[in-house]
C-alpha positions as a Markdown table, in Angstrom:
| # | Residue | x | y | z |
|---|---|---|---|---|
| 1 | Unk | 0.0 | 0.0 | 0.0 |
| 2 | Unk | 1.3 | 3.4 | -1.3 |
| 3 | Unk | 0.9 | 6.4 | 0.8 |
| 4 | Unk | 0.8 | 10.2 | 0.0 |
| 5 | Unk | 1.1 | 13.2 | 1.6 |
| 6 | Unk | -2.0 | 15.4 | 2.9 |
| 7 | Unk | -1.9 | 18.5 | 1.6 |
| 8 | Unk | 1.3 | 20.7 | 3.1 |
| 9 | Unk | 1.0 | 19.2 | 6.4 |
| 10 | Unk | 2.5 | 16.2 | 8.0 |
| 11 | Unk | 0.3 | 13.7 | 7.8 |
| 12 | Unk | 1.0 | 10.7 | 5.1 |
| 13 | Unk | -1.9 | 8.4 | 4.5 |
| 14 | Unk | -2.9 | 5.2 | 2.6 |
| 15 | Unk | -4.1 | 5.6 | -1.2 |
| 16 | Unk | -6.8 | 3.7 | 0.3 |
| 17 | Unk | -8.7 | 5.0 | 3.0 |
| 18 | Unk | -11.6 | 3.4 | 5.1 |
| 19 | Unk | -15.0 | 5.0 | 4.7 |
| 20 | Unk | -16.5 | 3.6 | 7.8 |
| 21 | Unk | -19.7 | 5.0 | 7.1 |
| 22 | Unk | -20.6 | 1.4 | 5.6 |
| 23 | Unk | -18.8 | -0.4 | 8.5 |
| 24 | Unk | -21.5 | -2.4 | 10.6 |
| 25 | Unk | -23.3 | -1.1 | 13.4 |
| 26 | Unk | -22.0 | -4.3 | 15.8 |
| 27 | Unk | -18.7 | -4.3 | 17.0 |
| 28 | Unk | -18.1 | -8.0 | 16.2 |
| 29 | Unk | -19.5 | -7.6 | 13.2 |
| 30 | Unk | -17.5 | -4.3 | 12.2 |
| 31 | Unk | -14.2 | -6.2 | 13.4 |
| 32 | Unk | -12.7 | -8.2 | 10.9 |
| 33 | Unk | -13.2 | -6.1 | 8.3 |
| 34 | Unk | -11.3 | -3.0 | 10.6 |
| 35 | Unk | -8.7 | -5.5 | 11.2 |
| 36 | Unk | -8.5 | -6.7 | 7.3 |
| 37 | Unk | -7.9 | -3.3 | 6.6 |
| 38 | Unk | -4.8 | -2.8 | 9.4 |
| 39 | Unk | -3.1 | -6.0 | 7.7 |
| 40 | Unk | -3.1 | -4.5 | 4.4 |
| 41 | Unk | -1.7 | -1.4 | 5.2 |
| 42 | Unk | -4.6 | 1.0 | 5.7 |
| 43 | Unk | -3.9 | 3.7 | 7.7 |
| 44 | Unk | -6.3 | 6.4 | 7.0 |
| 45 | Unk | -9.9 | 6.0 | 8.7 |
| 46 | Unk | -12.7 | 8.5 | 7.7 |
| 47 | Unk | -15.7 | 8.9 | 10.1 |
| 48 | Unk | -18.1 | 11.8 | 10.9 |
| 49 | Unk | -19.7 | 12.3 | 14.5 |
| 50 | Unk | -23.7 | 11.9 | 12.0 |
| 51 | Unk | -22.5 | 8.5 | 11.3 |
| 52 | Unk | -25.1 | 6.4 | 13.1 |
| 53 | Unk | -25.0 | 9.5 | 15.6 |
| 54 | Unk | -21.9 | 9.2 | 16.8 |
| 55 | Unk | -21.8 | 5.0 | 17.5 |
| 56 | Unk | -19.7 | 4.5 | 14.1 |
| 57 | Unk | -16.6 | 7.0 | 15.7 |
| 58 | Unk | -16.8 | 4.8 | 19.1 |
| 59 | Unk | -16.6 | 1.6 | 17.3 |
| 60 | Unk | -13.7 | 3.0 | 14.8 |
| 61 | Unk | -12.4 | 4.0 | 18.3 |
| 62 | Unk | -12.2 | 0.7 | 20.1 |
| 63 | Unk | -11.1 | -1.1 | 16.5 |
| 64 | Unk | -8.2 | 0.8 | 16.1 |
| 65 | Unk | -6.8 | 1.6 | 19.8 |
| 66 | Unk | -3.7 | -0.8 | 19.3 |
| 67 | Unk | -2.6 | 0.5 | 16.2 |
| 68 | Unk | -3.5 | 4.2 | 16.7 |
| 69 | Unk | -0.1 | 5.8 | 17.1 |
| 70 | Unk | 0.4 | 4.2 | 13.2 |
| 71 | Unk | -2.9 | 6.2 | 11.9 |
| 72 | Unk | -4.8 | 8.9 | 10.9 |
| 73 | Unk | -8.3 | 9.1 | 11.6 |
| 74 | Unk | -10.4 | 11.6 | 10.2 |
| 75 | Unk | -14.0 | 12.4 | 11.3 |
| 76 | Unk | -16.3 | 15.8 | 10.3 |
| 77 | Unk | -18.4 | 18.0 | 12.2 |
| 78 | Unk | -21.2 | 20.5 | 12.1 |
| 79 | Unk | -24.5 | 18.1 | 11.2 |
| 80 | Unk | -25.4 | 18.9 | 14.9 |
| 81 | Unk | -27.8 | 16.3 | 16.4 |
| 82 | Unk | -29.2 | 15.5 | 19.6 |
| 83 | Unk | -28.5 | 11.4 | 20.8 |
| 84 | Unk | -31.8 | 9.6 | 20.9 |
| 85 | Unk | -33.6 | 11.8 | 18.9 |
| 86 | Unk | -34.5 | 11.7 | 15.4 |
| 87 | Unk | -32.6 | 14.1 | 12.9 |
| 88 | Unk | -29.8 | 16.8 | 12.9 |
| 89 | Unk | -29.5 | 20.6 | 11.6 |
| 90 | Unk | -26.3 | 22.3 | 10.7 |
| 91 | Unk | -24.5 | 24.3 | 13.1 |
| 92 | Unk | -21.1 | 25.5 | 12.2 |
| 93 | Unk | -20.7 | 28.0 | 15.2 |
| 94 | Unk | -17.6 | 27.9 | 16.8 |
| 95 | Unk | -19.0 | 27.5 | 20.1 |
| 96 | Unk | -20.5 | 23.8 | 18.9 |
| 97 | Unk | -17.1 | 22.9 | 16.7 |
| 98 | Unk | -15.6 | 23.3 | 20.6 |
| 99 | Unk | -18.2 | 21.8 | 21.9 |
| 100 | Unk | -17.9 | 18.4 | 19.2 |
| 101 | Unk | -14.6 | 17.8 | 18.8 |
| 102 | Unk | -14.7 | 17.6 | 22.6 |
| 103 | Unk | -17.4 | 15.0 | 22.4 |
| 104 | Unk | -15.7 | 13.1 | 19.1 |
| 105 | Unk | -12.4 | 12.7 | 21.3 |
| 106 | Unk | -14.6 | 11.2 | 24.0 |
| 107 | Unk | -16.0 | 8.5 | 21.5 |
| 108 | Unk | -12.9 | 7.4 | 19.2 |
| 109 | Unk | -11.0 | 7.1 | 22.8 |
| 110 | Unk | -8.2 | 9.4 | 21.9 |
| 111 | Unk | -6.6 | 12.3 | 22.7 |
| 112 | Unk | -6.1 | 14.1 | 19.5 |
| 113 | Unk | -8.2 | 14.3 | 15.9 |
| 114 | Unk | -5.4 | 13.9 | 12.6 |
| 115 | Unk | -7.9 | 15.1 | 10.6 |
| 116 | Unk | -10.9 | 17.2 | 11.2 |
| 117 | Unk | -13.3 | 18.3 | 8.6 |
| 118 | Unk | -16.4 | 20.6 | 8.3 |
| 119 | Unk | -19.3 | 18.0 | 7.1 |
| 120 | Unk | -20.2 | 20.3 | 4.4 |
| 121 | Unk | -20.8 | 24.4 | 4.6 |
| 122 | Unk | -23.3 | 26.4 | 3.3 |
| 123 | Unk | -22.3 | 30.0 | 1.9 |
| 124 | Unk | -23.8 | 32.0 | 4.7 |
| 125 | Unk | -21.5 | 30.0 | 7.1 |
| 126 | Unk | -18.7 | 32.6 | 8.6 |
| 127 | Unk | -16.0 | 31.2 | 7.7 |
| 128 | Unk | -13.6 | 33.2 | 9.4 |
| 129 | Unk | -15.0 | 32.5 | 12.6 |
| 130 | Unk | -14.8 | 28.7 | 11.1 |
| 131 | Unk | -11.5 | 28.7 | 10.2 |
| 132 | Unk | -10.3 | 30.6 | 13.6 |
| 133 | Unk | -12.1 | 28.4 | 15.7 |
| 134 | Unk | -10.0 | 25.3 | 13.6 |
| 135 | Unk | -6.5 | 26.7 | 14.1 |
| 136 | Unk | -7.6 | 27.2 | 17.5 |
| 137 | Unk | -7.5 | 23.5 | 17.8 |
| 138 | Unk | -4.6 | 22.7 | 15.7 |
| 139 | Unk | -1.7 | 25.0 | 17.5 |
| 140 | Unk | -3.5 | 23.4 | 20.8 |
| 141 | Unk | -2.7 | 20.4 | 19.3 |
| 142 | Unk | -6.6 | 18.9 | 19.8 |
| 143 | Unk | -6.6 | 18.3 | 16.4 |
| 144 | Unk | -3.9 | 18.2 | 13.8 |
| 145 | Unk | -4.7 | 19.4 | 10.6 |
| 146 | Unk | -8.4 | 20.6 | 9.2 |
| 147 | Unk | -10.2 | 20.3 | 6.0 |
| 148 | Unk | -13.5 | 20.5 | 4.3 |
| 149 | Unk | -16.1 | 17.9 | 2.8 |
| 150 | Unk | -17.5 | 19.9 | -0.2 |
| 151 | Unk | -18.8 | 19.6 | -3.5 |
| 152 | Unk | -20.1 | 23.6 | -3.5 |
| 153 | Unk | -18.0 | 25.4 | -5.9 |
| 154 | Unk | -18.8 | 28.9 | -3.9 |
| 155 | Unk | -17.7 | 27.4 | -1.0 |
| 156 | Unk | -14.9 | 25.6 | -1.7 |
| 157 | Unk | -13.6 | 29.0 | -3.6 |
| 158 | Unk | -14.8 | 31.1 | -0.2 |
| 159 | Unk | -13.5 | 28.4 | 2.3 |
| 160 | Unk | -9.9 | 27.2 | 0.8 |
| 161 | Unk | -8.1 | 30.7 | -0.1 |
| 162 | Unk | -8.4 | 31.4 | 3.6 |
| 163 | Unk | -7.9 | 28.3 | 5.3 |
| 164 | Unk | -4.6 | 26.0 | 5.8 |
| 165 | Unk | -6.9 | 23.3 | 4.9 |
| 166 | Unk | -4.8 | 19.6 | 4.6 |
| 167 | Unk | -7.8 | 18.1 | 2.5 |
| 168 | Unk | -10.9 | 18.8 | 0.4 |
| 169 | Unk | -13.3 | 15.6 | 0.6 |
| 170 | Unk | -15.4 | 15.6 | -2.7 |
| 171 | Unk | -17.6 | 13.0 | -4.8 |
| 172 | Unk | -15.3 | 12.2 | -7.6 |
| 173 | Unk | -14.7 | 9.5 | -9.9 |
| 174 | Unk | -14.7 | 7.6 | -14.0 |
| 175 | Unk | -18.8 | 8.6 | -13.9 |
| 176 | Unk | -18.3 | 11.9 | -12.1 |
| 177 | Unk | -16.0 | 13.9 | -13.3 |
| 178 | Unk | -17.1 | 17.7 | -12.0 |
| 179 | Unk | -14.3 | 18.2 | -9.6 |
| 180 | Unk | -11.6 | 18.1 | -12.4 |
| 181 | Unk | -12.1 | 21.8 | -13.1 |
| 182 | Unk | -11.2 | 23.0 | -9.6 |
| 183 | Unk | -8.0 | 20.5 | -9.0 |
| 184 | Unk | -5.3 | 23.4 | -10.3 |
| 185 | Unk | -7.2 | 25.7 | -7.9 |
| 186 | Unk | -7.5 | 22.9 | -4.9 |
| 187 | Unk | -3.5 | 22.3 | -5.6 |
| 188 | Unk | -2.6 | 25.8 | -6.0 |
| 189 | Unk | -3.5 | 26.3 | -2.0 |
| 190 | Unk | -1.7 | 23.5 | -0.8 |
| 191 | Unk | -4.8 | 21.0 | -0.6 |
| 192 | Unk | -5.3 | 17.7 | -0.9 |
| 193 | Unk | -8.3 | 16.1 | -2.1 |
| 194 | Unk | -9.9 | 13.0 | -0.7 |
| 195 | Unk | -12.8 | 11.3 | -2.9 |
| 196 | Unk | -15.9 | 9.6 | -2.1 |
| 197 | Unk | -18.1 | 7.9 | -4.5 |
| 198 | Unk | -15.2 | 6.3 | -6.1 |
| 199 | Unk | -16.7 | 3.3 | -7.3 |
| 200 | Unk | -20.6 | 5.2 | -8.2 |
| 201 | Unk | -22.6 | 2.9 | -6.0 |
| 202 | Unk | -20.9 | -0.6 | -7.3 |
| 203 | Unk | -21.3 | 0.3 | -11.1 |
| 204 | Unk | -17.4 | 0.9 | -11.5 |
| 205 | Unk | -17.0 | -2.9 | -9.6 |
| 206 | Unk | -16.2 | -5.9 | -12.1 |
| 207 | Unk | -20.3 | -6.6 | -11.0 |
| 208 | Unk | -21.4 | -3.5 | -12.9 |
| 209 | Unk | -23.4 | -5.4 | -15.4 |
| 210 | Unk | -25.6 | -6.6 | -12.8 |
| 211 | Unk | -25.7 | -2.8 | -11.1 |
| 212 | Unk | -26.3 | -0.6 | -14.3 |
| 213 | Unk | -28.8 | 2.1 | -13.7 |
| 214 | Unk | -28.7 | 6.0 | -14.8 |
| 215 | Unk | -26.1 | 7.8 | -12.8 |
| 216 | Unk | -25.6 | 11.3 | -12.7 |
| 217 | Unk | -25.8 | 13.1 | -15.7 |
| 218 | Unk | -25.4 | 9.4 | -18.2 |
| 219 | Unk | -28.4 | 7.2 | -18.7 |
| 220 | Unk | -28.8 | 3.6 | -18.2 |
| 221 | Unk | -28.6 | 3.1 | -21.9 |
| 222 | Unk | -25.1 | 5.6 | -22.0 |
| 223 | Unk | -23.8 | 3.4 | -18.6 |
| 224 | Unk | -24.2 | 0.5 | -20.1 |
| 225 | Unk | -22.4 | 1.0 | -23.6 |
| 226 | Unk | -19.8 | 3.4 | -21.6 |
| 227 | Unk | -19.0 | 0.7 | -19.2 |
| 228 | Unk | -19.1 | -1.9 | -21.7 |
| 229 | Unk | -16.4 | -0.2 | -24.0 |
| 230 | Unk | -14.0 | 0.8 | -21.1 |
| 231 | Unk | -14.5 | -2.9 | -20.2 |
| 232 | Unk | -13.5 | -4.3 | -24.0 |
| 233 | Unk | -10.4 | -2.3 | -23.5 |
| 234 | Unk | -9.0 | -2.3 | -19.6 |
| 235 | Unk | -10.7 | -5.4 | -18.8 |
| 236 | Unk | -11.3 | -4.7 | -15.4 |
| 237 | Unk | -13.5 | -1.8 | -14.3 |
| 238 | Unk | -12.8 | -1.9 | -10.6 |
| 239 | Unk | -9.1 | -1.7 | -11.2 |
| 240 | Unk | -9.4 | 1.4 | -13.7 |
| 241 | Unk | -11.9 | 3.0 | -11.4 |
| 242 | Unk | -9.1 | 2.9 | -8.7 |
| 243 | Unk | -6.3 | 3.8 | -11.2 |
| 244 | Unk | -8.2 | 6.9 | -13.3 |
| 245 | Unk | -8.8 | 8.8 | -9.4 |
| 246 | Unk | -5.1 | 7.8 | -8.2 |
| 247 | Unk | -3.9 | 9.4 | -11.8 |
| 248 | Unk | -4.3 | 12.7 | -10.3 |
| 249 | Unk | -1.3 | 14.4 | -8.5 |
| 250 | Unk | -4.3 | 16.1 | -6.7 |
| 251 | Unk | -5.5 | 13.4 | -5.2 |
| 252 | Unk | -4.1 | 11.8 | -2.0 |
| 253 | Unk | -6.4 | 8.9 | -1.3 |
| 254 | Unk | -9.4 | 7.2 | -2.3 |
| 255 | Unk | -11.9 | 6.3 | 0.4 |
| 256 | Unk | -13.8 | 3.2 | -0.3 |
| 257 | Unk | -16.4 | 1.4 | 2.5 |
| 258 | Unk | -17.1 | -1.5 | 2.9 |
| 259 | Unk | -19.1 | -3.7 | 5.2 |
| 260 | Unk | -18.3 | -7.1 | 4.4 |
| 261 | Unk | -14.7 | -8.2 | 4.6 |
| 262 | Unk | -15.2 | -9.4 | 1.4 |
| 263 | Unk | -16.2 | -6.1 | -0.1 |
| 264 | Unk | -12.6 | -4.7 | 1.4 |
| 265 | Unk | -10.8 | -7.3 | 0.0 |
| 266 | Unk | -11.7 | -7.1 | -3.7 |
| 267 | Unk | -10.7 | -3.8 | -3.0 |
| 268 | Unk | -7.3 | -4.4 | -2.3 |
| 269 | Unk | -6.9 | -7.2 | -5.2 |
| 270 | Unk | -8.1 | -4.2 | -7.3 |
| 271 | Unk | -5.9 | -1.6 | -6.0 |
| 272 | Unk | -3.2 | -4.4 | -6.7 |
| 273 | Unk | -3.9 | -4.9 | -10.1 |
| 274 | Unk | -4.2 | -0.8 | -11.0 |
| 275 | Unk | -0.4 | -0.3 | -10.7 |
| 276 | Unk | -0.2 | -1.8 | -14.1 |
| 277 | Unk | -3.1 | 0.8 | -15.3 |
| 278 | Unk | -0.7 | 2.6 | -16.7 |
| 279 | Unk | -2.9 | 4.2 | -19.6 |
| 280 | Unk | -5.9 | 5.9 | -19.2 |
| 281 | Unk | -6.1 | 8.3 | -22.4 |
| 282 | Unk | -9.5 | 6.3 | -23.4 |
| 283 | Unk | -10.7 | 6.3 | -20.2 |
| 284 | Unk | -10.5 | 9.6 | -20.1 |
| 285 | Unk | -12.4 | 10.3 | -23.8 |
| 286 | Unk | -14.9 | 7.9 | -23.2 |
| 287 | Unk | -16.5 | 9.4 | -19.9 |
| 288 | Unk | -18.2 | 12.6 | -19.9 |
| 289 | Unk | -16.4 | 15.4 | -18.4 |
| 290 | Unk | -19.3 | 17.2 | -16.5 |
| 291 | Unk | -19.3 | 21.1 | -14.6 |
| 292 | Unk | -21.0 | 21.3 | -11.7 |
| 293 | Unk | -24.4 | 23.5 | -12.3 |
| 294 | Unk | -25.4 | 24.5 | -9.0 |
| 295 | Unk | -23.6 | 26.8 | -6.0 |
| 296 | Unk | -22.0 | 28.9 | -8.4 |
């Protein structure tokens, strides 16, 4: 397993990452794949306090104890919610992002955050009070780098020139293609970006015949004979879908979840065989390269 570095800060992390989101909601359950993902050489774990209200960051927390001088674990804040009660509402105050991160620590049973990230933003958020409240934390060492989950284009251009932001997490990947326009911008202030949605709810898997639906902005008719032409000439769709995101000197990870072990391990056989994806000019004219429309 490769690693890359986050952004201008210190931290180096797996070309894979975890997306625990998908992990089970039972700690046995939840184990062996955690523990799957240690032995290949995982070392960066996304969560979010939302994530089945906060239960997901205590699992990830127990999982990992052993190994967590050897990580970086990332979780998001500002989907404020209230523990036994249905729903959440955003709150990007700095008196709650003080008031979370105290209560994320608590629940991934650790003293410090590697990453922490604002679960999305809005454009009337104020974020210089945002952004003060995060370097706050990061020369008191609570957390040690910050970043933003965004797919706004106004607020990743209002949020990123001000900000020492490590990371950018965005939906990105072979049938999404709408972040590519801002990745000269992202780089330019010393940004990382960390995808989601890499492999387009299992239609960029080696099982996308059995998956093909419309996505996005193509069709089920244009999935089908996209996917069906980048499979005549790569062969194997999970292993481009892997290969096209890591192409990008942009990009420093990949987060994939999974919640079988199985699931995590095709993954890894995949990632395996995309080091020999060495190509991707086809890839690249086959697939439609979209703007985002909204939250200009």
């Amino acid at each position: 397993m490769q690693k890359r570095t986050l952004g201008t800060s210190s931290l180096t992390i797996s070309e894979i990452g975890l997306g625990c989101m998908s992990l089970p909601k039972d700690y046995t359950a939840a184990k062996p794949i955690v523990f799957e993902a240690l032995a290949q050489g995982i070392t960066y774990f996304d969560t979010a306090d939302l994530y089945d209200f906060g239960a997901n960051e205590e699992i990830v927390g127990k999982l990992v104890k052993g190994e967590r001088h050897n990580l970086t674990i990332a979780t998001k804040v500002g989907n404020r919610f209230t523990k036994g009660e249905d729903g959440w509402h955003w709150d990007a105050s700095p008196a709650y992002i003080e008031q979370a991160v105290q209560d994320s620590l608590r629940r991934l049973g650790t003293d410090y955050i590697d990453l922490y990230q604002l679960h999305g933003g809005t454009i009337d958020d104020d974020f210089d009070a945002i952004i003060e409240v995060f370097e706050r934390l990061k020369k008191a060492g609570t957390i040690r780098a910050y970043g933003i989950s965004s797919i706004r284009p106004n607020v990743i251009e209002r949020f990123l020139p001000s900000a020492t932001a490590a990371s950018i997490m965005m939906q990105y990947s072979l049938l999404d293609r709408q972040p590519e326009e801002f990745f000269d911008f992202i780089e330019a202030q010393g940004t990382s970006v960390v995808t989601r949605g890499t492999l387009a709810k299992g239609l960029l898997t080696n099982e996308w015949q059995q998956r093909a639906q419309a996505y996005g902005s193509y069709t089920e008719e244009e999935i089908q004979l996209t996917l069906q032409q980048l499979k005549e000439i790569y062969r194997d769709i999970h292993a481009l879908a892997l290969a096209f995101n890591l192409q990008h000197s942009a990009i420093a990870s990949t987060v994939i979840g999974a919640s079988k072990t199985a699931q995590l391990t095709e993954t890894i056989q995949a990632y395996e065989r995309a080091q020999h994806i060495t190509d991707l000019t086809q890839a690249n004219a086959l697939t439609q390269l979209q703007r985002y429309s909204a939250h200009r």
